[in-house]
C-alpha positions in Angstrom: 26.4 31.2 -6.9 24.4 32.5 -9.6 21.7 35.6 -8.1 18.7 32.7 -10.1 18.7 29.1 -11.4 19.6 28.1 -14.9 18.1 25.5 -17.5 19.4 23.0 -19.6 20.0 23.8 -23.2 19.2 21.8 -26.1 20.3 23.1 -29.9 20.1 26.3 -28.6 16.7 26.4 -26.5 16.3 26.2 -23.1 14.4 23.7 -21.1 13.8 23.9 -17.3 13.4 21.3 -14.8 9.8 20.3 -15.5 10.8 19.2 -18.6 14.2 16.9 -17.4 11.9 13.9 -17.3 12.6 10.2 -17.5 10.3 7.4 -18.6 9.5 3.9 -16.5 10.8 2.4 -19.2 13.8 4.4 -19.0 14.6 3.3 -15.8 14.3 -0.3 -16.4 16.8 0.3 -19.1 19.5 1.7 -17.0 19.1 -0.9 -14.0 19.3 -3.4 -16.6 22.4 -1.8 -18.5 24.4 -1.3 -15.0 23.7 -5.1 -14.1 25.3 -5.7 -17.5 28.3 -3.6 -16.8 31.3 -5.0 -15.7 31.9 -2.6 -12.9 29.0 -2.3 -11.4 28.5 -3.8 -7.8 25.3 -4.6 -6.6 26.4 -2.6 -3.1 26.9 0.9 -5.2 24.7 3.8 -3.5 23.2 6.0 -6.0 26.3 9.0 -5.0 28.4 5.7 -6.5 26.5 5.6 -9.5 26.2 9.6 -10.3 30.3 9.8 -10.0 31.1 6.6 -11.8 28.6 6.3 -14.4 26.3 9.0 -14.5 29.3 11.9 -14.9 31.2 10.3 -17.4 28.3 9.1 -19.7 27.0 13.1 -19.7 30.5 14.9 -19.5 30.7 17.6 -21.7 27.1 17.2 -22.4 25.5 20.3 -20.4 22.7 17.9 -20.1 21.7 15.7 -17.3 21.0 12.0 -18.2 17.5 12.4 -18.4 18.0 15.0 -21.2 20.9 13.8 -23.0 18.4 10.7 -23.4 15.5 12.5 -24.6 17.2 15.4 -26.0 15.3 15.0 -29.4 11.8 15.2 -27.6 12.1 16.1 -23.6 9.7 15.2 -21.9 7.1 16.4 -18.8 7.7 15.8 -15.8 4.5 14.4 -13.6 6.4 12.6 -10.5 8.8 13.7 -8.3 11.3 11.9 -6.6 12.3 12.2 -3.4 14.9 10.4 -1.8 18.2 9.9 -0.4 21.4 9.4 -2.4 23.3 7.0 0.4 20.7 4.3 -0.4 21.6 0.8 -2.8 21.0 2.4 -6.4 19.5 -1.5 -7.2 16.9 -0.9 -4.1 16.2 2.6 -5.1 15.6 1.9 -8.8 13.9 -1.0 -8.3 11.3 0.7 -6.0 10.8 3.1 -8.4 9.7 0.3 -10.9 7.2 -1.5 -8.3 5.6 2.2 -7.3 5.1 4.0 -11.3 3.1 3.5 -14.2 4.0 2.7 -17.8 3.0 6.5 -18.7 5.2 8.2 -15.4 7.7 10.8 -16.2 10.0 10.7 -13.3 12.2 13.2 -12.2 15.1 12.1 -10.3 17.8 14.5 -9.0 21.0 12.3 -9.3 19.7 11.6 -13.0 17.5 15.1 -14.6 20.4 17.6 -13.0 23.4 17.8 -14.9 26.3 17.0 -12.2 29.7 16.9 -14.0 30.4 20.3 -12.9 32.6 21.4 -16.1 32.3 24.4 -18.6 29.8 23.2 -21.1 26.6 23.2 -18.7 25.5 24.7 -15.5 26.9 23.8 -12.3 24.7 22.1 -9.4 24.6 25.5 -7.9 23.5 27.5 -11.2 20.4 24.6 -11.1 19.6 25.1 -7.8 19.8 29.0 -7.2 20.0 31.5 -5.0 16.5 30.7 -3.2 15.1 27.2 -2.5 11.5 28.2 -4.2 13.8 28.8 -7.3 15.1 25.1 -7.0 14.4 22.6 -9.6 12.7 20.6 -7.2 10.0 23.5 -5.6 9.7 24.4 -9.8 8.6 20.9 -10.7 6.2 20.3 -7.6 4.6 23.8 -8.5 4.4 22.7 -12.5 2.3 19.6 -11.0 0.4 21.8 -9.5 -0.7 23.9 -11.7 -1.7 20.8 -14.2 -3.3 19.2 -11.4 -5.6 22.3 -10.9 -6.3 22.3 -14.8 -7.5 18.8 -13.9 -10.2 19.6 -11.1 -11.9 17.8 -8.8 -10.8 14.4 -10.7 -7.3 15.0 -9.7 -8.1 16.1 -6.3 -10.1 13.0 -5.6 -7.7 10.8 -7.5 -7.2 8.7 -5.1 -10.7 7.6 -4.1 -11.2 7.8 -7.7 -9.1 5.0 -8.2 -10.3 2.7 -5.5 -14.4 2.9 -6.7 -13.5 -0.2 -9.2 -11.9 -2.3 -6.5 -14.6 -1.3 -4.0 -17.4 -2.2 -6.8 -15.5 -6.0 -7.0 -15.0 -6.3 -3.7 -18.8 -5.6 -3.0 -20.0 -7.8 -5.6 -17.7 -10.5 -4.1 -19.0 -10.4 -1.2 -23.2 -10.3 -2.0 -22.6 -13.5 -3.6 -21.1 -15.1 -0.8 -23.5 -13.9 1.4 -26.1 -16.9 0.9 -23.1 -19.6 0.9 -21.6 -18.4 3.9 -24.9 -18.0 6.0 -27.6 -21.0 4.6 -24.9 -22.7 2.9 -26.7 -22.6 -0.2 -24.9 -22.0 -3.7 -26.6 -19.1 -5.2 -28.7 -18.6 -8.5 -31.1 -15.8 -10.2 -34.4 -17.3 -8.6 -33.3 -20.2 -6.3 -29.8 -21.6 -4.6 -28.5 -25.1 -4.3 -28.4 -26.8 -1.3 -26.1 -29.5 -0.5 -27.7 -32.9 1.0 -24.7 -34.6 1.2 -21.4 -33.0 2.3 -20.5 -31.4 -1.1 -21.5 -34.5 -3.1 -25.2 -34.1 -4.0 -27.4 -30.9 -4.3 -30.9 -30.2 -4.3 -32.6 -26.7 -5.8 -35.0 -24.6 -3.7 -36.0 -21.3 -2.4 -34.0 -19.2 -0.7 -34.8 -18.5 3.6 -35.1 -15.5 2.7 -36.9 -13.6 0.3 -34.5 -10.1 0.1 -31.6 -13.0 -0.4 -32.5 -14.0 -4.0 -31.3 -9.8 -4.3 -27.8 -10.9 -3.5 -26.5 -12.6 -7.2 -28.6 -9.7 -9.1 -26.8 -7.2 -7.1 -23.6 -9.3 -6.7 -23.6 -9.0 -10.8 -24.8 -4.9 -11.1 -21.5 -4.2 -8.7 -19.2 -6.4 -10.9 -20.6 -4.5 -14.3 -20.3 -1.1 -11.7 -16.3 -2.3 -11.6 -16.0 -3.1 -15.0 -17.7 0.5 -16.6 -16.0 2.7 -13.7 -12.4 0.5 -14.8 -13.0 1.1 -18.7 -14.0 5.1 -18.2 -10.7 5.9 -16.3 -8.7 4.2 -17.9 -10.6 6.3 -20.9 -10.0 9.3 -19.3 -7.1 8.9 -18.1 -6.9 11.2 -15.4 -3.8 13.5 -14.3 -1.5 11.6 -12.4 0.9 14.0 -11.1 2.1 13.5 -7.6 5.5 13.1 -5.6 6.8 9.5 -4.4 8.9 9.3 -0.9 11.5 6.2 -1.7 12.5 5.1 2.0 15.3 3.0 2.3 17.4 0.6 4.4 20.7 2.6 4.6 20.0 5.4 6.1 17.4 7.4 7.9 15.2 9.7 5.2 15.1 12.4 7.8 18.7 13.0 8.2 18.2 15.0 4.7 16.6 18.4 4.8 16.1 18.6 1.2 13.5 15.1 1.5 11.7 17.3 4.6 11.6 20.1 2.5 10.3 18.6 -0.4 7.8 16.7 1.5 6.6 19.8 3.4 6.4 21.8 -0.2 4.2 18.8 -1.8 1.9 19.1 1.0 1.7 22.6 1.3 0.9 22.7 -2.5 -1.6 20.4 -2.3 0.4 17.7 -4.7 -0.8 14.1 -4.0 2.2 12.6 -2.0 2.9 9.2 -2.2 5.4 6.3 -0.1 6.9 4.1 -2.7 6.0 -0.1 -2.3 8.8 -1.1 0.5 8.8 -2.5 3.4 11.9 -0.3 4.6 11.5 2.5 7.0 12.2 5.9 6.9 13.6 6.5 9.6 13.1 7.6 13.6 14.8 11.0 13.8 13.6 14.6 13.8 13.2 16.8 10.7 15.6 19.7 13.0 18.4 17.4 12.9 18.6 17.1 9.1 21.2 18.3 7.6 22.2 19.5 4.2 25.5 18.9 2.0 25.4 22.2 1.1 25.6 24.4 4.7 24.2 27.4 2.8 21.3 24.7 1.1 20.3 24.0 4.7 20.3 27.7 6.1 17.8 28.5 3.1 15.8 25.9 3.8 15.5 27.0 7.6 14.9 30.7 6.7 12.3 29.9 4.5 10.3 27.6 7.1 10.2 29.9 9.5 9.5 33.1 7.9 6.2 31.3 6.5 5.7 30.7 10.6 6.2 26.6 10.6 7.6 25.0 12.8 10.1 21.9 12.7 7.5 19.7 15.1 4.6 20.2 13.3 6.5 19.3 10.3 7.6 16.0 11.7 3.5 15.2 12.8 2.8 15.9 9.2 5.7 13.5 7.9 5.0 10.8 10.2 1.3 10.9 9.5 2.1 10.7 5.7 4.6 8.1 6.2 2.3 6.0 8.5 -0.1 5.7 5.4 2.3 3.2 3.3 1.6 0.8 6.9 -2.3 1.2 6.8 -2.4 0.1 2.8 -0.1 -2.7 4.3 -2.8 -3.5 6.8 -5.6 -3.2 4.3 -4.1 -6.0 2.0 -3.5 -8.1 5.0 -6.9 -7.7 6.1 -8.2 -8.5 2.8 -5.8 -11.6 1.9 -7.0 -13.0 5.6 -10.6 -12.4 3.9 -10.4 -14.1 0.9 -8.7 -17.3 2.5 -11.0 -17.9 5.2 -14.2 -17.1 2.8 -12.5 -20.0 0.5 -11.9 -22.6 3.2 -15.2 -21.9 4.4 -16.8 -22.6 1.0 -15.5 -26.4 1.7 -17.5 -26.6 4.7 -20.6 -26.7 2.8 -23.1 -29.2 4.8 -21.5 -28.8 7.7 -23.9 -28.4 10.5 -24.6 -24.5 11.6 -22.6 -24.6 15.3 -19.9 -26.7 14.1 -19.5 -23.7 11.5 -19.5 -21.5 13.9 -16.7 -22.5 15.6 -15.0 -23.4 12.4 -15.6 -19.9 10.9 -13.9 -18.3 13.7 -11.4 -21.1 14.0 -10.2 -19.9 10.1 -10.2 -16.6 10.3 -8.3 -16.6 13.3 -5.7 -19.2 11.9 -5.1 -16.8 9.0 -5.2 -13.8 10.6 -1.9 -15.5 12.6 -0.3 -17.3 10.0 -0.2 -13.6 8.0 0.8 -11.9 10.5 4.1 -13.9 11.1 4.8 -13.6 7.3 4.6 -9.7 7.8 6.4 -9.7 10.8 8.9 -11.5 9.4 9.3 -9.2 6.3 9.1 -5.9 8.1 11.5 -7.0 11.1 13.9 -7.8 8.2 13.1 -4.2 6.3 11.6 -6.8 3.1 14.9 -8.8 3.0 14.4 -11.9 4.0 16.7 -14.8 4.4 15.9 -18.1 2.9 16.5 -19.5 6.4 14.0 -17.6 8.4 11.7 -17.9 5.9 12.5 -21.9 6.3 12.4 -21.4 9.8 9.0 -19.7 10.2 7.4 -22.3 7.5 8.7 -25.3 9.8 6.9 -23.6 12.8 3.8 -23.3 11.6 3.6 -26.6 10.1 4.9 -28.4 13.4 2.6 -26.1 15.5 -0.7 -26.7 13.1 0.3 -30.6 13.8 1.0 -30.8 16.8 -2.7 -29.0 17.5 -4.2 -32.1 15.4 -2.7 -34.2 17.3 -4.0 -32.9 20.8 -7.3 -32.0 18.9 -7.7 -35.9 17.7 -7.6 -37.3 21.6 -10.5 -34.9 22.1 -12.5 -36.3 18.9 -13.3 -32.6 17.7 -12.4 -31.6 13.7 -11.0 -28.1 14.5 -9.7 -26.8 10.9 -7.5 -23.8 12.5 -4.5 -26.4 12.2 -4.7 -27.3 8.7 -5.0 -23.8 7.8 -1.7 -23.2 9.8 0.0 -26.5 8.1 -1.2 -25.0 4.5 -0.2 -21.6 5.5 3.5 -22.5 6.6 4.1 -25.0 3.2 3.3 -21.5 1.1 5.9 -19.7 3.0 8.0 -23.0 2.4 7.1 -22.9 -0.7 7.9 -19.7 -1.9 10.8 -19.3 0.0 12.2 -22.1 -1.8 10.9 -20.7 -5.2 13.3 -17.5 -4.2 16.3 -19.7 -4.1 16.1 -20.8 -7.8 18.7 -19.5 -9.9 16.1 -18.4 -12.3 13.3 -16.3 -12.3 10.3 -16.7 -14.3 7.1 -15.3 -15.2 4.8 -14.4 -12.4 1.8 -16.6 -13.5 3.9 -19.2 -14.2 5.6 -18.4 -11.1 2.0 -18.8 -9.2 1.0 -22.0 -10.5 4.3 -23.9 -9.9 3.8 -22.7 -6.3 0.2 -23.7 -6.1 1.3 -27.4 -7.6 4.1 -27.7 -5.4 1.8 -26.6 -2.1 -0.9 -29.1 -3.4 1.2 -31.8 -3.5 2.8 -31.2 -0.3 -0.3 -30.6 1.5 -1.8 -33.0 -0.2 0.4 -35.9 -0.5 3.0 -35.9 2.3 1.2 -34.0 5.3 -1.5 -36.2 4.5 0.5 -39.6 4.5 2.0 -38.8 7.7 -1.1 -37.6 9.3 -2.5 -41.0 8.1 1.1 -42.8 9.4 -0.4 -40.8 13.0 -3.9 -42.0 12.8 -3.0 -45.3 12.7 -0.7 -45.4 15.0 -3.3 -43.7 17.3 -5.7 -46.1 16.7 -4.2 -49.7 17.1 -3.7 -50.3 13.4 -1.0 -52.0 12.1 1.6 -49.4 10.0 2.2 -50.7 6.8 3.9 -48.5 3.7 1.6 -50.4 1.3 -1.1 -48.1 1.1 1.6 -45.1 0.7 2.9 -46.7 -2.2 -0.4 -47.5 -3.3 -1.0 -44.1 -3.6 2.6 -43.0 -5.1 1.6 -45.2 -7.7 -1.6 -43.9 -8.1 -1.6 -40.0 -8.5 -4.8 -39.7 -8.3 -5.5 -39.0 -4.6 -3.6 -35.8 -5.7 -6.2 -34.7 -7.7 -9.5 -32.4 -5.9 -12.0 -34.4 -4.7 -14.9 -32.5 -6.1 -13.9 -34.6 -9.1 -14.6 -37.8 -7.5 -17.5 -37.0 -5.5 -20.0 -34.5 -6.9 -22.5 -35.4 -9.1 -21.3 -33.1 -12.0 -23.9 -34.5 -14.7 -27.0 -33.4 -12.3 -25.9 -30.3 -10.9 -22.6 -29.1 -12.8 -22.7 -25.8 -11.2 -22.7 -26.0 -7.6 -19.8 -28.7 -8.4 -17.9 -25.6 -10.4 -18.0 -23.4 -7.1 -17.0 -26.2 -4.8 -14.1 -27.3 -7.5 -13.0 -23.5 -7.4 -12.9 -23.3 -4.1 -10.9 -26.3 -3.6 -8.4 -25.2 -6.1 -8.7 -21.8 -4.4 -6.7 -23.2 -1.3 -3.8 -23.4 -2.7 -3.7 -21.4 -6.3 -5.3 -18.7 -3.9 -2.6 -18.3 -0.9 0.1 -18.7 -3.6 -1.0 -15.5 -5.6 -1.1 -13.8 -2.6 2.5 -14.9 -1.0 3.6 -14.0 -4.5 2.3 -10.7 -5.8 2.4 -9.2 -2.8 5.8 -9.9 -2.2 6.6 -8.5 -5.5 4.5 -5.3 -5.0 6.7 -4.3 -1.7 9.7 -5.9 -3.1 10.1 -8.7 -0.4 13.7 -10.3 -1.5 16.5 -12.4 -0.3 19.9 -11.1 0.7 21.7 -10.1 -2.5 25.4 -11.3 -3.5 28.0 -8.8 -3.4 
C-alpha cells in the first residue's frame, strides 16, 4: 500500500477526491441507461453493478465514472454518500434522486473511485491510503467543511433556515382558519360571513371578537413573510454541503465500519448529516460488530477511534439519535397531513350547532389520525414496499369498519362523521393502490387529480347508493333500483353541492371557501397519499 493516497489524473493534472463529483442529473442518467441495458436485472446490488458495468465502461481509463464523465470540467463535491454496496443499485439510486437537489454534486464511492484495479490508474488502496483521515471519504467531508465555515452562520443554521418559509405558510394557514373553526364565520378584512343556513345562505357582520378581525391581516403578513423569506434563499442560495446516510432493505447499515466511521467523522466535523427519504431501516446491530472488507481498513479505523478517546457505545447513541431523526420528520408530516384533513372536513360543518361540533371536531381528527396511522404502519412494517394486496386489504377494512359504525350510529339517531372519514380514507388507499398497478406511470399532477376523480366518484356515487340501498331498508321503504339509475343517468349528483345550494350571486365568496373545501376532501387526501409516497419511495414489489 502506498505510505499516502493518490488522485485522479486528467491530461496530465491531478484532481483529488473533492473534485470526483457527479450531478443529480447524472444519476438519473445512469439508472435510466441500466434499465435500458439488456443485462441489467432489477435484483443487481450496487457490488453487481461496479464489476459488471462500472469496470468495464472505465477500464483503462484511470478515472472513476464520475470523472471519466466530467473529465472536461470536474466538478465539486458538496454531498457525501454513505452507504452500503450489498443494497438493490435501483433502491439506492433511486433514493438518491428523492433525497438531492437539481444543483447536488454527489460523491459516491462505487462511482467517483476508480475500481478496475489495472496499470493505467491507481488502485483502491493507492485512493484510500495508508491512514483513514487520508481517505477520500474523511478528504471530502473535511473539503465541506471548510466551505461550510466560509459560509457562516447561514450554513450552520441551514436547516432551520429552510423551514422559516413553511413555518410562515403554515402560520398564516392557520390565523385564517382561526374564525371559521371557532364562530364559524368565513373571514374578511373588517367583517366575516356567517352562515344562516347550513352552508346555503350567509349574512355579513362583526366579528365576536374584536382582536379576531387581526387574524386575515395577519393570516396575509405571514403568507408575504413565506413568500419574501422563499424568494431571498432561493437568491442566496446558501451552501448546501452535507452528508446523506442511504439505509436500505438488504442489509443492516451497521454491519459496515466504513458507514460508522463516516458518520462519526461528519458529526465530529460539524458537517450537516442527513437520512435519505426511505422508509427502510438501518439496521439493529452495534457499531463494534462492523466489519470491514479490508481487515487492515477496519484495524485503522479502530486505532483511530480510540486514540481520539471514543468509544464504540457512545458512537452507537450518536448514530441511533441521528438515525431516529428521519422517523420524527416522518411523524411531523403525519401530524400535519392529519391537520389539514380534519381542518377541511371541518370547514363543511359550517352551521352546525357549537356541541354537535364539538364532538364532531374530535370525532375527525381522531378518525384521521387512525386511518394515517394504518397507512404508515403498513408502509414501514413492509420497509416502503408495499403489496397491491395489503394495500387492498387495509382499504377494504377501513371502508367496512367506517360502515359498519354508520350502521350502529344510525339506530342511535346521532350523525357521527368519524365513519365517513374512515370510508373516504380507506377508498384513497384503494385508490392509489390501484393507481400503482397501472402499467404506466404518469405525471404527478395528473397523477393527483385522476385519483381525486376516481375517490369522488366512489365516495360519492357508490358508498352513497348503498348507504341509501341501507337507509331504506332500515326504514320500511320499498328498495327499488329506479332512483340509482336515475342518478347513473344523471351525473349530476356527482358534482359538489356547493354548486346547487349556495347562493353564489349574493355572497360568491363564502361559496368559494365552502366549494374549496368540498373539493379539498378528496383532491386534498389524494396529494397527500401521493406525494408523500413518492418522497419516501413507497412502491410495489418489483419484477425480477
Amino acid at each position: 500500500m502506498s505510505a499516502c493516497a493518490q488522485p485522479q489524473w486528467v491530461d496530465g493534472r491531478e484532481y483529488w477526491p473533492e473534485h470526483w463529483g457527479l450531478r443529480r442529473s447524472q444519476i438519473q442518467e445512469l439508472l435510466t441507461k441500466l434499465r435500458q441495458d439488456d443485462h441489467w436485472k432489477r435484483s443487481n446490488t450496487v457490488y453487481t453493478l461496479v464489476q459488471d458495468f462500472v469496470i468495464p465502461w472505465t477500464r483503462g481509463t484511470g478515472r472513476g465514472y464520475a470523472l471519466t464523465l466530467n473529465s472536461a470540467s470536474p466538478l465539486e463535491v458538496n454531498l457525501m454518500i454513505s452507504h452500503s454496496w450489498a443494497e438493490n443499485a435501483e433502491d439506492f439510486l433511486e433514493a438518491l434522486l428523492r433525497s438531492t437537489r437539481a444543483d447536488d454534486v454527489l460523491f459516491v464511492c462505487a462511482l467517483s473511485l476508480y475500481q478496475a484495479a489495472d496499470e493505467h490508474g491507481p488502485s483502491i488502496a493507492d485512493q484510500i491510503g495508508s491512514s483513514a483521515p487520508e481517505s477520500p471519504f474523511r478528504r471530502v467531508l473535511e473539503h465541506i467543511r471548510r466551505k461550510g465555515g466560509d459560509g457562516g452562520m447561514l450554513w450552520r443554521w441551514r436547516t432551520v433556515v429552510s423551514w422559516v418559509p413553511s413555518a410562515c405558510l403554515l402560520l398564516a394557514a392557520c390565523l385564517y382558519l382561526l374564525p371559521l373553526l371557532l364562530w364559524t364565520c368565513v373571514p374578511g378584512f373588517r367583517q366575516c360571513a356567517h352562515v344562516i343556513k347550513f352552508r346555503e345562505d350567509w349574512v355579513w357582520g362583526d366579528y365576536p371578537h374584536p382582536w379576531a378581525r387581526l387574524a386575515p391581516a395577519l393570516a396575509m403578513l405571514c403568507a408575504t413573510l413565506a413568500v419574501l423569506t422563499f424568494a431571498a434563499l432561493w437568491w442566496m442560495q446558501p451552501y448546501a454541503g452535507r452528508m446523506l446516510i442511504v439505509p436500505n432493505r438488504e442489509c443492516d447499515i451497521y454491519t459496515r465500519l466504513w458507514c460508522t466511521y463516516e458518520v462519526f467523522t461528519a458529526l465530529r466535523l460539524g458537517v450537516h448529516v442527513e437520512v435519505a427519504n426511505t422508509l427502510a431501516t438501518a439496521g439493529f446491530g452495534g457499531c463494534e460488530e462492523a466489519r470491514c472488507s479490508c481487515e487492515g481498513d477496519a484495524r485503522r479505523i479502530r486505532d483511530e477511534i480510540a486514540d481520539e478517546g471514543h468509544t464504540f457505545p457512545e458512537i452507537d447513541r450518536v448514530v441511533r439519535l441521528l438515525l431516529r431523526r428521519r422517523f420524527w420528520s416522518v411523524t411531523r408530516t403525519c401530524v400535519a397531513n392529519v391537520i389539514v384533513t380534519t381542518v377541511v372536513d371541518l370547514c363543511l360543518t359550517l352551521g352546525t350547532p357549537w356541541p354537535q361540533r364539538g364532538s364532531m371536531q374530535m370525532a375527525m381528527l381522531l378518525s384521521s389520525a387512525f386511518a394515517l396511522m394504518v397507512a404508515y404502519l403498513l408502509a414501514i412494517w413492509n420497509q416502503g414496499v408495499v403489496s397491491v394486496r395489503s394495500a387492498f386489504t387495509a382499504s377494504l377494512g377501513l371502508i367496512l369498519f367506517g360502515a359498519i359504525g354508520r350502521v350502529i350510529i344510525d339506530f342511535f339517531s346521532e350523525d357521527f362523521w368519524c365513519c365517513e372519514v374512515l370510508q373516504l380514507a380507506g377508498v384513497t388507499i384503494l385508490v392509489t393502490s390501484v393507481g400503482a398497478g397501472a402499467p404506466k406511470t404518469c405525471h404527478p399532477v395528473v397523477e393527483v387529480l385522476l385519483a381525486a376523480v376516481a375517490m369522488w366518484t366512489l365516495d360519492r356515487g357508490l358508498l352513497a347508493t348503498l348507504w341509501s340501498f341501507y337507509w331504506r331498508w332500515r326504514h320500511g321503504l320499498p328498495l327499488s333500483f329506479a332512483p340509482v339509475l336515475h342518478d347513473l343517468n344523471d351525473l349530476k349528483h356527482l358534482a359538489p353541492n356547493t354548486f346547487r345550494t349556495c347562493h353564489w350571486r349574493g355572497h360568491p365568496y363564502p361559496c368559494l371557501v365552502v366549494l374549496g373545501a368540498e373539493l379539498g376532501q378528496c383532491v386534498l387526501p389524494a396529494g397527500l397519499v401521493v406525494t408523500q409516497a413518492a418522497a419516501w419511495g413507497v412502491r410495489r414489489p418489483r419484477r425480477v
